[in-house]
ChimeraX commands (.cxc) that place a marker at each C-alpha (Angstrom):
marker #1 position 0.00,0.00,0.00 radius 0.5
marker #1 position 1.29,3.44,-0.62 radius 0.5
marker #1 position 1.92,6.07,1.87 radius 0.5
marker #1 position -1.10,8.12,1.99 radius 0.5
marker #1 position -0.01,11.20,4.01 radius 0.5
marker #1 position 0.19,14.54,2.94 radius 0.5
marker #1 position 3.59,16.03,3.16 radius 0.5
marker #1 position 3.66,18.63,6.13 radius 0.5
marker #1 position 4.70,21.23,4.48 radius 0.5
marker #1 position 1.46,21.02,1.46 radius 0.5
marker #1 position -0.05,21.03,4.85 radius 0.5
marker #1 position 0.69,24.05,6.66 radius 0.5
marker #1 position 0.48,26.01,3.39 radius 0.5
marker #1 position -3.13,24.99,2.90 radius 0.5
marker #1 position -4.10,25.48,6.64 radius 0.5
marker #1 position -2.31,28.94,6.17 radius 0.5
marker #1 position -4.48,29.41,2.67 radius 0.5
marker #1 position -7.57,28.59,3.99 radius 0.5
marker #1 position -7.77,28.25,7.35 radius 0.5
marker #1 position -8.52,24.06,7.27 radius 0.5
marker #1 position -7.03,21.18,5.01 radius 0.5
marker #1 position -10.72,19.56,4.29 radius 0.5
marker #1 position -12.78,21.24,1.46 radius 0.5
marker #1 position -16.19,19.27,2.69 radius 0.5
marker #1 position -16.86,18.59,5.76 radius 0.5
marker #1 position -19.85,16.27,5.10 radius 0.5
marker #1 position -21.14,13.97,2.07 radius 0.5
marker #1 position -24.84,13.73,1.04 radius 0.5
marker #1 position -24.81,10.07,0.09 radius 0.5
marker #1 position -27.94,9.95,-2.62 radius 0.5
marker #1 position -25.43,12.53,-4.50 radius 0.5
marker #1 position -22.89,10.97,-3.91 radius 0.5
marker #1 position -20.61,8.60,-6.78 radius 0.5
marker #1 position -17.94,6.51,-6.08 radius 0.5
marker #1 position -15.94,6.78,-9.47 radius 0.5
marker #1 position -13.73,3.81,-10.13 radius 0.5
marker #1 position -11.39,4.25,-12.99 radius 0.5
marker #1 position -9.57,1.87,-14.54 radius 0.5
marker #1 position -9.48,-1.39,-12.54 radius 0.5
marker #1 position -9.53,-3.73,-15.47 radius 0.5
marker #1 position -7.06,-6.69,-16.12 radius 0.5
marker #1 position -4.72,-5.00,-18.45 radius 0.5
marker #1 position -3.65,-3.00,-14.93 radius 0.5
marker #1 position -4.22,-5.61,-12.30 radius 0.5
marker #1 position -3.09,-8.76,-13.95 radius 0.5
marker #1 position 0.30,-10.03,-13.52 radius 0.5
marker #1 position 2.64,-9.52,-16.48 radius 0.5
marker #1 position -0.29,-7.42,-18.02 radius 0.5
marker #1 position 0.96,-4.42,-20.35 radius 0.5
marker #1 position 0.12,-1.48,-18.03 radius 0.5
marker #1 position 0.62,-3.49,-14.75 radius 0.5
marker #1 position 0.37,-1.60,-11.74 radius 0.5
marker #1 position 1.10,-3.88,-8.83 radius 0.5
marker #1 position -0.60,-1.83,-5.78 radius 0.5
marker #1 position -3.61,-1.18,-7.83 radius 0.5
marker #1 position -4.46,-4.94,-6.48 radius 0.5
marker #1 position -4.07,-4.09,-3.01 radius 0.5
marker #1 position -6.30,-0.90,-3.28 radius 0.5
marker #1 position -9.52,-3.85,-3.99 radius 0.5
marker #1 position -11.02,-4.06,-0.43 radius 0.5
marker #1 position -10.83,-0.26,0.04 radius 0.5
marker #1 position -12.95,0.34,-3.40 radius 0.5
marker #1 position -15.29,-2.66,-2.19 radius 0.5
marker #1 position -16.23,-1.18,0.74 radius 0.5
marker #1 position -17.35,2.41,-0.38 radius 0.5
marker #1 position -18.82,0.87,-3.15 radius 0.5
marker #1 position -21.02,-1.11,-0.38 radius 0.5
marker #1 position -21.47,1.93,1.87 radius 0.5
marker #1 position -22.47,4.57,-1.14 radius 0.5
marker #1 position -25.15,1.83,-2.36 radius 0.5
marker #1 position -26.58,1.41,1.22 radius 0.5
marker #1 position -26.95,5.59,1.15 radius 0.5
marker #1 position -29.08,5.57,-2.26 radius 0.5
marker #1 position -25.60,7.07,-4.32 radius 0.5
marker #1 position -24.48,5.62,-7.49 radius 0.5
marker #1 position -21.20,3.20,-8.11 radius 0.5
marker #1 position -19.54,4.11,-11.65 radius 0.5
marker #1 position -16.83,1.48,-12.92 radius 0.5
marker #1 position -15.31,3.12,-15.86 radius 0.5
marker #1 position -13.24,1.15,-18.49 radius 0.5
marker #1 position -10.34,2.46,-20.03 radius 0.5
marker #1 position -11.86,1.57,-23.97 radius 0.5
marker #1 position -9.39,1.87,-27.13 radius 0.5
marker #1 position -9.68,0.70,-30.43 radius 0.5
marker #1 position -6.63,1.14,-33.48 radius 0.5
marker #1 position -9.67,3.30,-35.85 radius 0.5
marker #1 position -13.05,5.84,-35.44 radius 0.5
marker #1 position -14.13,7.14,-32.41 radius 0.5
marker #1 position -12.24,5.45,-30.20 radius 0.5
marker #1 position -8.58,5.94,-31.62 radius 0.5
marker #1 position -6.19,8.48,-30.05 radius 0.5
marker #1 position -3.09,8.29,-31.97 radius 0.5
marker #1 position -1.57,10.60,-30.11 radius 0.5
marker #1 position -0.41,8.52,-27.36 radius 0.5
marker #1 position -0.44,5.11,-29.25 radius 0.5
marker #1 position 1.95,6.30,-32.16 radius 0.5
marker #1 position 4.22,9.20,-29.94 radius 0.5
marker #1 position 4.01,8.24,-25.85 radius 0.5
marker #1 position 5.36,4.81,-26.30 radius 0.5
marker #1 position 7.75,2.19,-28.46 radius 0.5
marker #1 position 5.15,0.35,-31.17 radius 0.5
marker #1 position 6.03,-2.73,-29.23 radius 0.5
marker #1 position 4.47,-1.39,-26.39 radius 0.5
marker #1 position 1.61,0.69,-28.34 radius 0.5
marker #1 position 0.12,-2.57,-29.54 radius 0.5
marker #1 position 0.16,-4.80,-26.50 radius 0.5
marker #1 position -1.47,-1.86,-24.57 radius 0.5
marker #1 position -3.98,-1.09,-27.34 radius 0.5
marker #1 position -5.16,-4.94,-27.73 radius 0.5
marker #1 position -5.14,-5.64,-24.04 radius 0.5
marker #1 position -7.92,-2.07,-23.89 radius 0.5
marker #1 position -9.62,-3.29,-26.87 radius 0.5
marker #1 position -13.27,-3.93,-25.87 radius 0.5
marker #1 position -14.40,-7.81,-26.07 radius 0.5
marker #1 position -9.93,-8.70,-25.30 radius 0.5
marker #1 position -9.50,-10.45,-21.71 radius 0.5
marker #1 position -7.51,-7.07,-20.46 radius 0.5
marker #1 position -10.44,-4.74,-20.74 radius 0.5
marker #1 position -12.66,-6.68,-18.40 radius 0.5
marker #1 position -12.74,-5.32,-15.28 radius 0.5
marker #1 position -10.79,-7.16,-12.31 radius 0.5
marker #1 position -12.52,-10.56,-10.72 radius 0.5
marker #1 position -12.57,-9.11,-7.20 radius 0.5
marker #1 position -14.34,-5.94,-7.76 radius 0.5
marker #1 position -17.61,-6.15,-6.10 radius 0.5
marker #1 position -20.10,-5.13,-9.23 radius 0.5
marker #1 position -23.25,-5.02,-8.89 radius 0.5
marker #1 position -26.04,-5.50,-11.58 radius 0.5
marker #1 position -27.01,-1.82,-10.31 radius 0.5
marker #1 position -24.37,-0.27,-10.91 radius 0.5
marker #1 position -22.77,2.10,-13.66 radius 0.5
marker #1 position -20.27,0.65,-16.09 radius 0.5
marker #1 position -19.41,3.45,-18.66 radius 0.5
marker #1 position -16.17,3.20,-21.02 radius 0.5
marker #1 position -14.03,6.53,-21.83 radius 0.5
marker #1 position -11.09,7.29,-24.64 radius 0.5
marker #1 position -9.67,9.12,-23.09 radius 0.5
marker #1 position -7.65,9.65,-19.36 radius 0.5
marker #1 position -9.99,11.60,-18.06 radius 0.5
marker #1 position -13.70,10.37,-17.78 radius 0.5
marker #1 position -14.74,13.72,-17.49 radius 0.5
marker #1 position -13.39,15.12,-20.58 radius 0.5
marker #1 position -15.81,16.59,-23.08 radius 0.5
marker #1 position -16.50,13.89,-25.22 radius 0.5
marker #1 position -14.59,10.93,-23.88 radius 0.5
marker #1 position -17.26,9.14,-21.52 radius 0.5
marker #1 position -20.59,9.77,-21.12 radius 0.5
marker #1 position -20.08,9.22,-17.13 radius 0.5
marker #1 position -20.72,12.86,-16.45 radius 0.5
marker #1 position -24.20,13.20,-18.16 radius 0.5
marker #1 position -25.31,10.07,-16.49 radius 0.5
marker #1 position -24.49,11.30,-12.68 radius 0.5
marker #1 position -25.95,15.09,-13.51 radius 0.5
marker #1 position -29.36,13.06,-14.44 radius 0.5
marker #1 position -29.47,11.05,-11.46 radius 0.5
marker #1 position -28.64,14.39,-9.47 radius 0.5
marker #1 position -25.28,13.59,-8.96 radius 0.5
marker #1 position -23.06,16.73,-7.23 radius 0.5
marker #1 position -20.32,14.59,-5.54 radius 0.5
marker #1 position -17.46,12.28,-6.93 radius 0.5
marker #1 position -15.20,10.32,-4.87 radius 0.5
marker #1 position -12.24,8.74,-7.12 radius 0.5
marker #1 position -10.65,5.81,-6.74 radius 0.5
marker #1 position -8.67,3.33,-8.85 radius 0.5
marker #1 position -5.75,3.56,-10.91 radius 0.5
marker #1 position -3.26,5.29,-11.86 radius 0.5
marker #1 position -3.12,8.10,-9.04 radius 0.5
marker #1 position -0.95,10.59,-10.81 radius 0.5
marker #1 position -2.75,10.05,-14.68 radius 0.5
marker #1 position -6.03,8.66,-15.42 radius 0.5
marker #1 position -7.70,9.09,-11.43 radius 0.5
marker #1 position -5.67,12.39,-11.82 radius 0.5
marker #1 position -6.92,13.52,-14.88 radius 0.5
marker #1 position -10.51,12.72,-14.27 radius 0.5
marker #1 position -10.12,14.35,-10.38 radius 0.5
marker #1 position -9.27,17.79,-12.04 radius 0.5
marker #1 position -12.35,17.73,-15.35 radius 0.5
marker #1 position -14.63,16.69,-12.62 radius 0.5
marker #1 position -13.89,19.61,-10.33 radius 0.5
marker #1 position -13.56,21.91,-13.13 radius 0.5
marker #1 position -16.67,20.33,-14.93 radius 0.5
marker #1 position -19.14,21.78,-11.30 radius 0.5
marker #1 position -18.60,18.30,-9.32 radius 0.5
marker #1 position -17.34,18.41,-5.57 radius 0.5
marker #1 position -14.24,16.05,-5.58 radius 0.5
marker #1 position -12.33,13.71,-3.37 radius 0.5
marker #1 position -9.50,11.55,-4.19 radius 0.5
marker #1 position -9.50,8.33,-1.81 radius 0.5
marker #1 position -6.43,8.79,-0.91 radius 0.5
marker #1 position -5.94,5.23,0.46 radius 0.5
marker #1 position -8.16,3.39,-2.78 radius 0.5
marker #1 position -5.67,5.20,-5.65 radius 0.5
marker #1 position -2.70,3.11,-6.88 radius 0.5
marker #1 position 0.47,4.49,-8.88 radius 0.5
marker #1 position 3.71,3.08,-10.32 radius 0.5
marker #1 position 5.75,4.55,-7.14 radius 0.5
marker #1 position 5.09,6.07,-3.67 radius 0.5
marker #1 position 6.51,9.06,-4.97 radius 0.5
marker #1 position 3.93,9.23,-7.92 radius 0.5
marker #1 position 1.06,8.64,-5.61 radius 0.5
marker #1 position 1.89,11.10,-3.01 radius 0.5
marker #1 position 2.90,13.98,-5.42 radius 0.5
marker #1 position -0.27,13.96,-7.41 radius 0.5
marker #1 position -2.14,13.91,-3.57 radius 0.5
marker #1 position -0.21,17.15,-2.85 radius 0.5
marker #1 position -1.13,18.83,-6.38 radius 0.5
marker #1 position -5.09,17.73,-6.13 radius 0.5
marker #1 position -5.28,18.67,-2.26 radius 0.5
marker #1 position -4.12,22.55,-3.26 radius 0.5
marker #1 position -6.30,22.82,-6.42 radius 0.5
marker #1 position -8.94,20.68,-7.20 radius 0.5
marker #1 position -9.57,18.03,-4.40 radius 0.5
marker #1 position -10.27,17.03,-1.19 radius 0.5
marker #1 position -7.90,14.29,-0.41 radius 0.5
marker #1 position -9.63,11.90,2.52 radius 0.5
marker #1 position -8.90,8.17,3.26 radius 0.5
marker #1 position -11.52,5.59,3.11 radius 0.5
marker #1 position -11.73,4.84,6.84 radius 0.5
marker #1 position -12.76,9.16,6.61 radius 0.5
marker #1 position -15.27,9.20,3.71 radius 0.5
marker #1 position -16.80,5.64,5.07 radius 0.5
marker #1 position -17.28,8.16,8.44 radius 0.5
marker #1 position -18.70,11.21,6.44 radius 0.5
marker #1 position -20.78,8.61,4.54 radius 0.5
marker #1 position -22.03,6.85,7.84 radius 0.5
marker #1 position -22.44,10.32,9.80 radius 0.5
marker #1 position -25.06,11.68,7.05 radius 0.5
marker #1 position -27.40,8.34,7.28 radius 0.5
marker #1 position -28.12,8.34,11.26 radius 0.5
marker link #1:1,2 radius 0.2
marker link #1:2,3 radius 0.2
marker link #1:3,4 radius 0.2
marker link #1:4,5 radius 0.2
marker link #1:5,6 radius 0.2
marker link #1:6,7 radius 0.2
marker link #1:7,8 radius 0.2
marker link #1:8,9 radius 0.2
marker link #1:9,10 radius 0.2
marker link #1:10,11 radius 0.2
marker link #1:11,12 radius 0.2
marker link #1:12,13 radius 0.2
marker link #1:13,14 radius 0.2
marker link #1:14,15 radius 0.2
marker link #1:15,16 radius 0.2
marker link #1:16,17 radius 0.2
marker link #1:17,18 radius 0.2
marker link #1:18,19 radius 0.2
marker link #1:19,20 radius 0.2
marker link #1:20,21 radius 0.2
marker link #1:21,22 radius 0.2
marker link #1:22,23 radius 0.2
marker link #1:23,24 radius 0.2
marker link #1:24,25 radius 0.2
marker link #1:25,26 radius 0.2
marker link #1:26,27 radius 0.2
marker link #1:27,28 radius 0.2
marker link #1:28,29 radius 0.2
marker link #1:29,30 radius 0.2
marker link #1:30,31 radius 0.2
marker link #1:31,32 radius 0.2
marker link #1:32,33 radius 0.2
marker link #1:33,34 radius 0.2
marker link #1:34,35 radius 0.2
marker link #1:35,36 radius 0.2
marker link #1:36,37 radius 0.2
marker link #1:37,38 radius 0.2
marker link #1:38,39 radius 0.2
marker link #1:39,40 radius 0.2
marker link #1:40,41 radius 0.2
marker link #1:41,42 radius 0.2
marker link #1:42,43 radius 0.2
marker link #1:43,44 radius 0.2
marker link #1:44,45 radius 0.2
marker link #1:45,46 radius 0.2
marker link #1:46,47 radius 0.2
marker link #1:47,48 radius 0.2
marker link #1:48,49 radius 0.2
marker link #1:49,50 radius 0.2
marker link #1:50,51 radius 0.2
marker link #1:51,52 radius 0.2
marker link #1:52,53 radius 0.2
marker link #1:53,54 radius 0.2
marker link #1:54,55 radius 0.2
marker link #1:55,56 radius 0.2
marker link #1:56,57 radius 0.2
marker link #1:57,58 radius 0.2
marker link #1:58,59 radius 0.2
marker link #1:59,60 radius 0.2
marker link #1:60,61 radius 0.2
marker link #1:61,62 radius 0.2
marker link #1:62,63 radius 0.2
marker link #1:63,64 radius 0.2
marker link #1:64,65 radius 0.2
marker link #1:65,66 radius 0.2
marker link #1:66,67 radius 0.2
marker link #1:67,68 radius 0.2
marker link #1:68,69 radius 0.2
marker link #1:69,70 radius 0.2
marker link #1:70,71 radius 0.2
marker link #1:71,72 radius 0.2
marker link #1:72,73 radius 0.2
marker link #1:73,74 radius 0.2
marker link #1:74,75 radius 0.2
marker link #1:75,76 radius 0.2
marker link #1:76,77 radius 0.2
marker link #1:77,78 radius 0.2
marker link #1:78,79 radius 0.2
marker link #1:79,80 radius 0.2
marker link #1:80,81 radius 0.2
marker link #1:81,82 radius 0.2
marker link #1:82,83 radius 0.2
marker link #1:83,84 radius 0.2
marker link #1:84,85 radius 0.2
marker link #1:85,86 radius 0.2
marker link #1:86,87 radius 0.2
marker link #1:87,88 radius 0.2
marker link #1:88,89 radius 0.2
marker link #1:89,90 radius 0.2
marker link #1:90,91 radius 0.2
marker link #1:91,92 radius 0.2
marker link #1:92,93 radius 0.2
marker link #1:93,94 radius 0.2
marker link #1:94,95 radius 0.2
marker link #1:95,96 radius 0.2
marker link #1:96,97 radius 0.2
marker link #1:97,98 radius 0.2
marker link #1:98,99 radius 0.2
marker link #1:99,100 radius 0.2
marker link #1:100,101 radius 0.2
marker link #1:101,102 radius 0.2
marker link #1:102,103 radius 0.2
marker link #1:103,104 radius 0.2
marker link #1:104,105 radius 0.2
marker link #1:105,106 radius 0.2
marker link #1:106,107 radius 0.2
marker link #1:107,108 radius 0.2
marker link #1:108,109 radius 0.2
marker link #1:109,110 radius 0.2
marker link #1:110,111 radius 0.2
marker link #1:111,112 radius 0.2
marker link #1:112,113 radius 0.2
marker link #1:113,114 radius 0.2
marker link #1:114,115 radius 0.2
marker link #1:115,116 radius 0.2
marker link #1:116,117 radius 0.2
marker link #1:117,118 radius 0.2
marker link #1:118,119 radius 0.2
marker link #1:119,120 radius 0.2
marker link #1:120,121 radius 0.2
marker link #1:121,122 radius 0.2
marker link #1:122,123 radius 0.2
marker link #1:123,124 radius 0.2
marker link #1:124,125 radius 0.2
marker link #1:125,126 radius 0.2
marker link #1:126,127 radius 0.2
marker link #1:127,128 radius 0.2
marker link #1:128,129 radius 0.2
marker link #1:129,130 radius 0.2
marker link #1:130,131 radius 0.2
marker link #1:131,132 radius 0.2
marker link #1:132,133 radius 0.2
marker link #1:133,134 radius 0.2
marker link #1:134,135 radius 0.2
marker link #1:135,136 radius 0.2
marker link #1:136,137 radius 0.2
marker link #1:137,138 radius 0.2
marker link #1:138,139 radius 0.2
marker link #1:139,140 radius 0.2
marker link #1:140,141 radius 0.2
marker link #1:141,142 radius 0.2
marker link #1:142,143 radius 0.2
marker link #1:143,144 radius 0.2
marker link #1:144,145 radius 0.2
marker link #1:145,146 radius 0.2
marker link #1:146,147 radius 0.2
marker link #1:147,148 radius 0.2
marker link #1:148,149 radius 0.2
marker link #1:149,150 radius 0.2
marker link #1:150,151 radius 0.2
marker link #1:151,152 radius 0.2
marker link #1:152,153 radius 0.2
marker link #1:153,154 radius 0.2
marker link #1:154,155 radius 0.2
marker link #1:155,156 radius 0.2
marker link #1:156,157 radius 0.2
marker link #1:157,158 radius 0.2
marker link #1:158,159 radius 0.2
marker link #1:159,160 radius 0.2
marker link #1:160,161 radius 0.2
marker link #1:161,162 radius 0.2
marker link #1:162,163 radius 0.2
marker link #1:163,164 radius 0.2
marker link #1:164,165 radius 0.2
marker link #1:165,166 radius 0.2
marker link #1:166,167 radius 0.2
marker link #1:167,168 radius 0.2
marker link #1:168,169 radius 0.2
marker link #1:169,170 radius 0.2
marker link #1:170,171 radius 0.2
marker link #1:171,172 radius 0.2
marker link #1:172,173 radius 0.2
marker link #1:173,174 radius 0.2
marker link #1:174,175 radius 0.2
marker link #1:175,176 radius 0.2
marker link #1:176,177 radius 0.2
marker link #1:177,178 radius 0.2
marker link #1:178,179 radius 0.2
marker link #1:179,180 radius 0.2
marker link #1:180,181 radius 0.2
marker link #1:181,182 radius 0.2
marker link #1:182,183 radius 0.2
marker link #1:183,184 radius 0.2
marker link #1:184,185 radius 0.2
marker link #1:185,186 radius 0.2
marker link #1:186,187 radius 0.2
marker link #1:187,188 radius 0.2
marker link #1:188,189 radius 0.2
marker link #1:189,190 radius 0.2
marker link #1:190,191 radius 0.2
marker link #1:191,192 radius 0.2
marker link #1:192,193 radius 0.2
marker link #1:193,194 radius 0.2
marker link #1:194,195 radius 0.2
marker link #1:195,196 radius 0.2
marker link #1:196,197 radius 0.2
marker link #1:197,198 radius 0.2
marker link #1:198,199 radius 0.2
marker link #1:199,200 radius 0.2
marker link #1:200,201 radius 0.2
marker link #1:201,202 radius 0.2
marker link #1:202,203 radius 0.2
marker link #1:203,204 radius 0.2
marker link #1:204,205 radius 0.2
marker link #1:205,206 radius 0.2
marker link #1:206,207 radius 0.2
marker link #1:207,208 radius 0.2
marker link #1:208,209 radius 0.2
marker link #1:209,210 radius 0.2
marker link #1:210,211 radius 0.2
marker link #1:211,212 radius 0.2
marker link #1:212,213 radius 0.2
marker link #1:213,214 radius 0.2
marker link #1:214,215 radius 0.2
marker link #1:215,216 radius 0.2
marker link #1:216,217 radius 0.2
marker link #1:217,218 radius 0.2
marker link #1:218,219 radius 0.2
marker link #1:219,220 radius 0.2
marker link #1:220,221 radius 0.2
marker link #1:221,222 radius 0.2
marker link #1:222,223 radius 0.2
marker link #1:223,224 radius 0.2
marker link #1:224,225 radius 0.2
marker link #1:225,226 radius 0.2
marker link #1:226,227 radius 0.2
marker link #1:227,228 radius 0.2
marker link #1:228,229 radius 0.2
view
C-alpha cells in the first residue's frame, strides 16, 4: 500500500491558505458517486501491459465504499479504459508518440473492448445496479470521452469520490475535469494506486491545493455513515 499522508509542508500552506485542510466537511450520500477508474485486467493482472502492482491491493478499500455509497441511495460508476486502433475510439496521439510500437500494440489490444484485459478485475464487487461506462480518453470527465458525467448530472449527482488507478494520470486527470466540470471532488487517498510512492503522493499534494479534497476511506466511510443516522 502506498503512503497516503500529505507532506507537512502542502499542509501548513493549505491550513495557512484557507484556514482548514478539508474542502467538505460532510457527504450527502444519494449525491454521492464513487468513481472507479480503470481497474480492469490490463492493470491488475500479472505480467499485463500497463501493470500496476498496488492497484491490487487498493480492492477491499474500493469494495467497501462501493457497499457503503449503495446502502446511502448514491451511485457506483466502474469506468473502463476503452481503445480501439480506428473511429471514435482511436487516439493516436499517445499510441503512435508516448510509447515504443512494441508497447503501443500490447497496450492497445489488451484495452480493446471484447480482449480479456479490458474486463474489469474478478474481485471488484459489481453489482447489476451499478454504472459501467467506457471513456477514450484519461480523463472520464473530458468533453466527449465518456458519457459518465451526463449520467451522474441526471441522477442528481453533485459529488465524486475517485478511486482506482493510476493516481498521478487517469484518477488524476478525471479528479481535475470533474472539479472543473461543477462536481465536488475527493481523491481516496488510500483506494488510488500508482507506479511509485513518490507518484502517488505527489499527485495527492497537487489535487489537495487545487482541485480536491484528499480523505482516506476509513474518513469518507465516516462522512458517509455520519449523514445516514
Amino acid at each position: 500500500m502506498h503512503p497516503c499522508q500529505l507532506p507537512p509542508e502542502i499542509v501548513e500552506r493549505m491550513i495557512a491558505r484557507r484556514g482548514h485542510l478539508h474542502l467538505f466537511r460532510t457527504l450527502q450520500p444519494q449525491r454521492t458517486a464513487l468513481v472507479v477508474i480503470d481497474m480492469q485486467n490490463a492493470f491488475l493482472q500479472p505480467g499485463a501491459p500497463s501493470e500496476t502492482p498496488v492497484a491490487r491491493d487498493i480492492v477491499p478499500q474500493i469494495n467497501k465504499l462501493a457497499q457503503a455509497v449503495r446502502a446511502g441511495g448514491g451511485v457506483v460508476a466502474f469506468v473502463q479504459g476503452s481503445f480501439q486502433p480506428q473511429g471514435p475510439d482511436a487516439w493516436p496521439l499517445f499510441f503512435d508518440y508516448m510509447v515504443s510500437p512494441v508497447f503501443s500494440a500490447a497496450i492497445l489490444q489488451a484495452l480493446t473492448p471484447g480482449e480479456p484485459g479490458h474486463e474489469l478485475w474478478h474481485a471488484l464487487d459489481v453489482q447489476p445496479q451499478d454504472v459501467r461506462v467506457r471513456k477514450n480518453r484519461y480523463s472520464a470527465f473530458f468533453p466527449g470521452a465518456c458519457e459518465l458525467p451526463d449520467v451522474l448530472r441526471t441522477r442528481g449527482v453533485d459529488t465524486v469520490l475517485i478511486v482506482g488507478t493510476l493516481t498521478n494520470v487517469c484518477c488524476d486527470a478525471s479528479a481535475r475535469d470533474a472539479m472543473m466540470g461543477g462536481f465536488k471532488t475527493v481523491m481516496v487517498s488510500d483506494a488510488n494506486a500508482a507506479r511509485s510512492d513518490a507518484e502517488h503522493v505527489a499527485a495527492l499534494a497537487t489535487l489537495v491545493q487545487f482541485f480536491a479534497d484528499v480523505r482516506t476511506t476509513d474518513e469518507v466511510l465516516g462522512m458517509l455513515s455520519a449523514t445516514m443516522v
